[in-house]
Structures are given as structure tokens and as C-alpha cells.
C-alpha positions as CSV (number, residue, x, y, z in Angstrom):
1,X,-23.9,65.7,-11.1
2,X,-24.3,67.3,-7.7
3,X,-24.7,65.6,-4.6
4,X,-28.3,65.0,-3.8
5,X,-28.2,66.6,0.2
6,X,-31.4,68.4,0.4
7,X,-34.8,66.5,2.1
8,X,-37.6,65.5,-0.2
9,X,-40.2,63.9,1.7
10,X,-40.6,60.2,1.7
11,X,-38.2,60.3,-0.9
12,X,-35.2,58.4,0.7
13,X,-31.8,57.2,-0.9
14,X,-30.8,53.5,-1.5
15,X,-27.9,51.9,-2.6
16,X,-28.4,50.3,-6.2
17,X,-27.6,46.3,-5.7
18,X,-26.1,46.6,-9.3
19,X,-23.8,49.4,-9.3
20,X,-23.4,50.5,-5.5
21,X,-24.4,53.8,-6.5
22,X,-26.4,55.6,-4.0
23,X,-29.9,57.1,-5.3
24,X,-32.9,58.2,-4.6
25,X,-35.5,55.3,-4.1
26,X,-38.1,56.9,-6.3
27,X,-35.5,56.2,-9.2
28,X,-35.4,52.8,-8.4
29,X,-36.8,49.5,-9.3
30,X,-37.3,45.9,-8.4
31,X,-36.1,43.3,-10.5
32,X,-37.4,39.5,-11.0
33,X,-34.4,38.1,-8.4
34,X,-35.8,41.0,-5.5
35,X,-32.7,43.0,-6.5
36,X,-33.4,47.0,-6.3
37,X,-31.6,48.7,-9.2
38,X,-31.3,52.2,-10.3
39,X,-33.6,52.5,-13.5
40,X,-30.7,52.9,-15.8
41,X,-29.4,49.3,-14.4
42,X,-32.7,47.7,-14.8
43,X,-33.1,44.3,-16.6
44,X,-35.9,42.6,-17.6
45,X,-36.5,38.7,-16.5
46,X,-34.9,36.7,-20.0
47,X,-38.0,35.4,-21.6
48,X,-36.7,31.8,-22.1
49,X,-36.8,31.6,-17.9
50,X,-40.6,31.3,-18.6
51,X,-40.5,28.8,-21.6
52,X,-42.1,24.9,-20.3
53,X,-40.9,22.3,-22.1
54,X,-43.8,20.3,-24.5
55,X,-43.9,16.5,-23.1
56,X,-42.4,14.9,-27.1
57,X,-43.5,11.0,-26.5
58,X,-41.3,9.0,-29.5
59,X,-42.2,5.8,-28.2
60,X,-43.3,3.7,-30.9
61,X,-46.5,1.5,-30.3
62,X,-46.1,-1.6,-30.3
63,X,-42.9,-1.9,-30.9
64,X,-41.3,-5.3,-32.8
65,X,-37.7,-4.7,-32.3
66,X,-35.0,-6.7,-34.1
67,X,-33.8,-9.6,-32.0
68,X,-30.7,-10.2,-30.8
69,X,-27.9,-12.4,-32.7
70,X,-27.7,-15.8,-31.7
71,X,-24.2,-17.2,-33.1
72,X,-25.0,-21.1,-33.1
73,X,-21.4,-21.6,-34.2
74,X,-18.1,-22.1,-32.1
75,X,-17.0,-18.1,-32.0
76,X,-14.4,-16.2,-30.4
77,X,-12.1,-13.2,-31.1
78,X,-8.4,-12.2,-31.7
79,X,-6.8,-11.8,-28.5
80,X,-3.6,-10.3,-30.0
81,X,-2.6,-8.5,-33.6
82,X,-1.6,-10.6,-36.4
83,X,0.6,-9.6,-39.0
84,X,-0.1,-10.3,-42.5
85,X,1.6,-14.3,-43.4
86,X,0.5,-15.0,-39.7
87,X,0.4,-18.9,-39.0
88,X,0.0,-18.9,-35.5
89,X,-2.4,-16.9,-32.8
90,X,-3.7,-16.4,-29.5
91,X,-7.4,-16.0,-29.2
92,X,-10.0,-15.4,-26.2
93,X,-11.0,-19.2,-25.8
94,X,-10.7,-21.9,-28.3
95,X,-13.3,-24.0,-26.4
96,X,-13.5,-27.2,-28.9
97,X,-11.4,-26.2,-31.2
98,X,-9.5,-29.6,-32.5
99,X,-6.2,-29.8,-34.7
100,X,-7.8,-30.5,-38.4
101,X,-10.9,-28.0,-37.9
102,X,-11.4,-25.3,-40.5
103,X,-11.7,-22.1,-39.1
104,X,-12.9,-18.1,-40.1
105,X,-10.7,-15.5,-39.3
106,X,-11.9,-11.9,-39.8
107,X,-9.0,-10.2,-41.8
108,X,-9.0,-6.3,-42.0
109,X,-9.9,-5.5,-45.4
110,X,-13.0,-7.4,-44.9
111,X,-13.0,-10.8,-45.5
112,X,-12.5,-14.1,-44.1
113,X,-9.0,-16.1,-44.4
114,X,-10.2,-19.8,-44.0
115,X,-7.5,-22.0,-42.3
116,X,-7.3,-25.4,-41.3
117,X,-6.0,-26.0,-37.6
118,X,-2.6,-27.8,-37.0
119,X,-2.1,-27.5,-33.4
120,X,-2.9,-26.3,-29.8
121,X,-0.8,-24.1,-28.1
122,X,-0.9,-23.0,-24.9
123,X,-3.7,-22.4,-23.3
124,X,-5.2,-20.1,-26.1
125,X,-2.9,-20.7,-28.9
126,X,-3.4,-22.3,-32.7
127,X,-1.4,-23.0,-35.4
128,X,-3.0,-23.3,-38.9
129,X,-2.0,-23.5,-42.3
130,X,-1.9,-21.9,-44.9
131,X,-0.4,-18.4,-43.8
132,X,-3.3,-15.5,-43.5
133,X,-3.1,-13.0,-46.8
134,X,-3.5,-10.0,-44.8
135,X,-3.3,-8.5,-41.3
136,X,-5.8,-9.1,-38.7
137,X,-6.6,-6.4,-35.7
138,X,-7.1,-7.7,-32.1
139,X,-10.6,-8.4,-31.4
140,X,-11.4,-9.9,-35.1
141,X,-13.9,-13.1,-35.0
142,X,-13.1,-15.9,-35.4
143,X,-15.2,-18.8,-35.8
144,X,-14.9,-22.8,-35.8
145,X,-16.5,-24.1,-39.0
146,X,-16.3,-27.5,-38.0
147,X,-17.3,-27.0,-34.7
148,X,-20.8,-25.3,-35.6
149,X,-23.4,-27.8,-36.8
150,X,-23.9,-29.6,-33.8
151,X,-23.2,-29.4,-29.9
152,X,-24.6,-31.1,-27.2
153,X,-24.1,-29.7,-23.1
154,X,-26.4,-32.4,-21.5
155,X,-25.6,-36.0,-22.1
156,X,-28.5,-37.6,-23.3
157,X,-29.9,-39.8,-26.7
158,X,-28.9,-38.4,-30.0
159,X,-31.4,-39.7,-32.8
160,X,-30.8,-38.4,-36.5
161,X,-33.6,-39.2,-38.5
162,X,-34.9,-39.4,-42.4
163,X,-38.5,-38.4,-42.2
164,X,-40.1,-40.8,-39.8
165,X,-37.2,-43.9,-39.9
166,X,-34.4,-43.3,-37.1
167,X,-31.3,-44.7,-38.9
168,X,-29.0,-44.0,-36.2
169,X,-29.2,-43.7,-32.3
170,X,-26.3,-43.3,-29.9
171,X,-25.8,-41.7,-26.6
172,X,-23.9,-38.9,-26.5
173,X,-20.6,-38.9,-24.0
174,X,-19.2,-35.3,-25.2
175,X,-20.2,-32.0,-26.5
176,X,-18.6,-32.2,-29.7
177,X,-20.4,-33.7,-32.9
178,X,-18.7,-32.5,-36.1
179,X,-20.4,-31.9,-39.5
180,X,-18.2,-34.3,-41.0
181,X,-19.0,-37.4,-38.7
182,X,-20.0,-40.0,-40.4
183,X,-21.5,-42.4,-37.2
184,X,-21.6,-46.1,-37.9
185,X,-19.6,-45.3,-40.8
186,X,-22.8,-43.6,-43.1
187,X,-23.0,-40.6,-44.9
188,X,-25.9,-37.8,-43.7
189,X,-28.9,-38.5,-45.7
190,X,-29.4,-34.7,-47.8
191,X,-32.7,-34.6,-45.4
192,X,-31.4,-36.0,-42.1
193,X,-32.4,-34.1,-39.0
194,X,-30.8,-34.1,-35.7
195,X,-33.3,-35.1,-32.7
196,X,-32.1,-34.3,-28.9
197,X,-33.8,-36.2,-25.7
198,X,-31.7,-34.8,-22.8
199,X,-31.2,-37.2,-19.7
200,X,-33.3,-35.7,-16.6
């Protein structure tokens, strides 16, 4: 195409913003973003620029949401890996955990080696017989059986009861009571219950 030289009246050239072609302005247009473009280099605004979003509320009314897990036993987790035959371990805490207590321990297929503690070692370390049957990944809970029916942090009264007839009373001086105490040398009653009256 020919250069454009000759005068047409009110007819001027521009440079397109697109191409940096020069050309007449009455073969130009305005775009969306103030750009001026020859008509061939014209695009429309993309539709979707336009779209508003629809407000989605998924809140559920009045919600009753599942509460959180409250572990009432002595737990804590596998602080190393332990091979399969394991009879020794080092774990998170072991906060009240006593040589002779039965403990859980969270094997990797699924289910729960029970072992009886023989020793403390360390500062985080138990032995326990009999050897675990399988391995046992870092992080695993572990919990103290023995540990979990009753614990006291305040010293105060304890009162365990059979319906309305206190058959034994003591004050408390730790915050360890096992399930297999047997205080003033009697068994639990099937229906005893365990009372608490905290010192102020």
C-alpha cells in the first residue's frame, strides 16, 4: 500500500498503540484501557471483566459442631522410631508413668501392643516387657492404662462412696491414684464413685 501523503481535511494520522503503525485517525478506535488502535487491531473488553461474583453464604444455622476430644487418660507420643521386637523407648513425657504400669502403644498396622513397664530411663525413657510384635513410627500414642482412672492436681479430700455411705475418706498428698488401689486394704465396690472436695 502507498503512502498516505496527500491532505484530507480533519482527517489526521495517528500512531496505532498496538502495532506502531501510522494511520489515518478515522480508521481508528478506542479500546476499553483508552488505547487507540487501528480497526484491524481492535479488541473487545473480555466479557468475564464484567462478571460480579453472587455473595454464596454456607454457613450453617445454628450450628452444633462436634466437640473436641478430651483424653482423660495419661497420653503421650513416640518420640523416636521403634523397630519391630522393641523393648525399650523414648517418648515426649512420661509424666506419671511408674515401673509395673500397663501401657498402649500404637503399632503401625493398627493396633495396640500392650506392655507392662519395667523401668525409667532417662529423662523420657521406658523399658517394658514383652517385646512389641511390630514396628512403631515416631509420633504413635501412647497411653498409661494404669495411670487413667483417677488423677488429682489440687490436694484436697478424696471420698469414694456406695450410693449414699462414704466407705473411705483420705486426703490426697499426690496426683496419682491407680485403678488398682485398693485403700485401707478393700476392693472397689462394682458401684463406687469417686467424690473430689479441693482445698481452697
Amino acid at each position: 500500500m502507498a503512502d498516505d501523503r496527500h491532505y484530507v481535511p480533519g482527517d489526521f494520522f495517528r500512531i496505532c498503540d498496538r502495532t506502531g503503525f501510522k494511520i489515518r485517525a478515522g480508521r481508528t478506535r478506542k479500546e476499553w484501557n483508552n488505547r487507540i488502535v487501528r480497526d484491524q487491531s481492535f479488541e473487545p473488553r473480555q466479557p468475564q471483566d464484567l462478571v460480579r461474583g453472587v455473595p454464596d453464604l454456607q454457613a450453617v444455622p445454628e450450628p452444633r459442631p462436634r466437640s473436641r476430644d478430651v483424653f482423660v487418660s495419661n497420653t503421650t507420643v513416640l518420640s523416636t522410631d521403634l523397630p519391630s521386637r522393641a523393648v525399650a523407648g523414648s517418648f515426649d513425657s512420661i509424666d506419671d508413668v511408674q515401673p509395673g504400669d500397663t501401657v498402649s502403644i500404637m503399632l503401625d498396622n493398627g493396633e495396640n501392643a500392650i506392655v507392662i513397664v519395667q523401668s525409667l530411663t532417662g529423662g523420657t525413657g521406658l523399658t517394658w516387657i514383652p517385646p512389641l510384635p511390630f514396628k512403631a513410627s515416631k509420633g504413635a500414642m501412647v497411653v498409661d492404662r494404669s495411670a487413667g482412672a483417677f488423677q488429682q492436681t489440687t490436694r484436697g479430700p478424696l471420698i469414694i462412696d456406695q450410693g449414699d455411705r462414704p466407705i473411705v475418706s483420705q486426703e490426697l498428698t499426690s496426683t496419682r491414684f491407680p485403678t488398682n488401689a485398693q485403700p485401707y486394704g478393700t476392693d472397689w465396690p462394682p458401684d463406687a464413685r469417686v467424690k473430689i472436695k479441693a482445698q481452697p
